[in-house]
N, C-alpha and C positions, 0 to 999 in steps of 0.2 A: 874141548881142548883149550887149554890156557895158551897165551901169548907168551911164545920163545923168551926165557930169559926172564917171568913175572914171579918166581919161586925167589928170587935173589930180591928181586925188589919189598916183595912183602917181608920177610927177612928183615930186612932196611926200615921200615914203616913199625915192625915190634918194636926194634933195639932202639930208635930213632924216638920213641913215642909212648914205650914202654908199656906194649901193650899185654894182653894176654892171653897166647894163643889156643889153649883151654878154652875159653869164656867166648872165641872166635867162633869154635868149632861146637859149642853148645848151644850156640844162638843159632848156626846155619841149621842144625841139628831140628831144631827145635821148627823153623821157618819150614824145611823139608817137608815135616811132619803136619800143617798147617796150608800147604799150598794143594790146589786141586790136582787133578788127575791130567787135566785137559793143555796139552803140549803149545805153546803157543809163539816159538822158536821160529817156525815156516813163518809165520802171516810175521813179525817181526821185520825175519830178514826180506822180504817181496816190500816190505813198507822202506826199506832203506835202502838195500842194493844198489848200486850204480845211479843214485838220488842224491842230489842237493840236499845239504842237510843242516839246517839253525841249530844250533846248542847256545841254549840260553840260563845262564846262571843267573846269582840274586846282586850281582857287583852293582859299585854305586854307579856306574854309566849305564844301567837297566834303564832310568825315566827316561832318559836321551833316547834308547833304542826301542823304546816301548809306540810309537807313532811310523816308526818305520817299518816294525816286525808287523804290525795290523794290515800296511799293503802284501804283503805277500802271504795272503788265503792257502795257497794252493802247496806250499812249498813247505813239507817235514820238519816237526819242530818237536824236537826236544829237551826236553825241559828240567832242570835240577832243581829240587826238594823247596826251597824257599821263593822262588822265583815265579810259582805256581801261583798264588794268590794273585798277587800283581796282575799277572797274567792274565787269568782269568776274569778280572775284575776292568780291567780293560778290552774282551774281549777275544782273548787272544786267546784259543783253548790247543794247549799241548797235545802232539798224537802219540808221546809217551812222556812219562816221568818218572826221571831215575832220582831215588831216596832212601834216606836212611831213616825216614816215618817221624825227623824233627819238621818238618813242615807245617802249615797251618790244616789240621784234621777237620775243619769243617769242610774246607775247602773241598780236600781230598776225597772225605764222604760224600758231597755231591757229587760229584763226575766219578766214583766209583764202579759205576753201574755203565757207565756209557761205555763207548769203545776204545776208550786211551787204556795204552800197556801200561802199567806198572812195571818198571825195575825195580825192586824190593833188597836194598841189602842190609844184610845181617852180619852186627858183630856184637862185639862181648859189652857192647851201654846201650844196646836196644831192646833186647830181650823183652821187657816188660812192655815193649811196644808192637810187639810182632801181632799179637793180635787184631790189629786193627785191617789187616788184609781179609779181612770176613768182608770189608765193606767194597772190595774191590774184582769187579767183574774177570776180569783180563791179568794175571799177576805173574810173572816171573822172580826166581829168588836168586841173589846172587851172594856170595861171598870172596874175602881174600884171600881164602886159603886154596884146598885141594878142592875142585868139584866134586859132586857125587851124586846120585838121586837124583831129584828134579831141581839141586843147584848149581848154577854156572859160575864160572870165575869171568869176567869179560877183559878184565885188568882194569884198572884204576882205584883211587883212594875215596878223595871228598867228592862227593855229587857231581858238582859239574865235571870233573877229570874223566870220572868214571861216564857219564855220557858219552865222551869225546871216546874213548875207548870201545865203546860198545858201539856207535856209527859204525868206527875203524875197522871190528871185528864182524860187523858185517856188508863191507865195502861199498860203504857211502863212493860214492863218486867226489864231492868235494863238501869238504864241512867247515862252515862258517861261525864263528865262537860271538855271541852278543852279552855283555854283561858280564863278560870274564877277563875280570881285571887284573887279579895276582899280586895287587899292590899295597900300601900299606894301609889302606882305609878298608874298612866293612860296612858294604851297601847297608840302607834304613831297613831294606826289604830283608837282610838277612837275618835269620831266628837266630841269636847271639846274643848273650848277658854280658855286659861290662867286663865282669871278672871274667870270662871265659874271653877275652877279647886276643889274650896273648898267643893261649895256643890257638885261636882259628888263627890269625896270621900265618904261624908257623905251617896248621896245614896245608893255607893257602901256597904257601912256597914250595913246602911236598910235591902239592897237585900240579903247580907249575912246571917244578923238574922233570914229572912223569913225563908231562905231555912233548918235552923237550926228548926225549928219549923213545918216546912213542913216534913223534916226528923223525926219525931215523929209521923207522921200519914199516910206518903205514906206507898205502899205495893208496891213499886219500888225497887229497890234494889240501892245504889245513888253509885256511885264512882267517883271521881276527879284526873285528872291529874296535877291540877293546884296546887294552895296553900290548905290544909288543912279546910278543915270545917267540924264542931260538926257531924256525922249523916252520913257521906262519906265518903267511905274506898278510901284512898291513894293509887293510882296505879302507876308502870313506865308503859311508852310506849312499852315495851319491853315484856310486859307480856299484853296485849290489847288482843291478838291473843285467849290468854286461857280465860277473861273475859265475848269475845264473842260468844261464842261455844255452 
């Protein structure tokens, strides 16, 4: 079941972005067709439920938060698409990672196999990358359109949005945003070419509005370490400890 009111938004994400939603619907198509048999929805939502929850993106205040996320072991962390590397390479291993397969794929192939979810979404510029969920133990599919089959719609656009969405949708208790900055600079850590510099901003501001909007209907509680957004209490790192208690 899609999130009240998410059929207007994607809508807004075509016309806004000039997508095609043909090539949206051929990709989910296509991912459906490619994902295993094995339902992995339950152990998802028992991993999130009423839990503390990090969503950590590739924003350039990631090195900053990259020494603080290593203290807290114990504490759900998921992870969007470029931020993974970092991550991992510090230590820090995701218990899911929502992507659209532009991430670093060494990466991804080693920890394929172990127990981190995959959120895997499909649209109409990934196609030729869907394959790569062969190497992926644990895999959910998701797209923006209609769900069907074995794919869900959770609501959200760019990676990290779509994390924050999917905690939401399965009632995090309170979720804490690291490296989600929304602003006009694009973290080292983000997989992004010069030329494509313009529209990731723009999506950044997309994912931004989502979330501003999404913060009017979750029963999450949102808070950000990053840059400020509508709906999210401003926190230091310093005070995380009492947050999560």
């Amino acid at each position: 079941m899609m999130i009240p009111g998410w059929k207007s938004r994607y809508k807004e994400i075509l016309r806004e972005f000039h997508y095609n939603e043909k090539k949206d619907i051929d990709s989910a198509v296509l991912l459906d067709s490619l994902i295993g048999k094995e339902n992995h929805i339950e152990k998802i939502s028992n991993l999130i439920q009423n839990q503390n929850v990090f969503i950590i993106g590739a924003g350039p205040s990631l090195s900053n938060a990259i020494p603080v996320l290593q203290k807290f072991k114990k504490t759900v962390k998921i992870a969007a698409d470029s931020a993974v590397k970092p991550l991992m390479d510090n230590g820090i291993k995701p218990d899911i990672i929502v992507t659209d397969l532009d991430g670093d794929e060494k990466t991804f192939k080693r920890i394929g196999r172990s127990k981190v979810f995959f959120v895997v979404h499909a649209h109409g510029d990934n196609i030729s990358k869907l394959n790569l969920i062969e190497f992926f133990k644990n895999c959910i599919g998701t797209t923006q359109g209609k769900p069907f089959g074995k794919i869900q719609n959770f609501g959200g656009f760019t990676d990290g949005d779509r994390a924050v969405f999917l905690a939401s949708y399965f009632k995090a208790k309170k979720i804490i945003l690291f490296g989600m900055d929304f602003g006009n600079r694009i973290g080292k850590f983000s997989n992004t070419k010069l030329s494509d510099r313009t529209i990731k901003l723009k999506k950044l501001e997309k994912g931004k509005s989502l979330l501003e909007w999404l913060a009017l209907k979750t029963k999450s509680d949102l808070f950000t370490t990053s840059n400020p957004i509508t709906g999210f209490k401003k926190i230091q790192y310093q005070n995380l400890d009492i947050i999560i208690t």
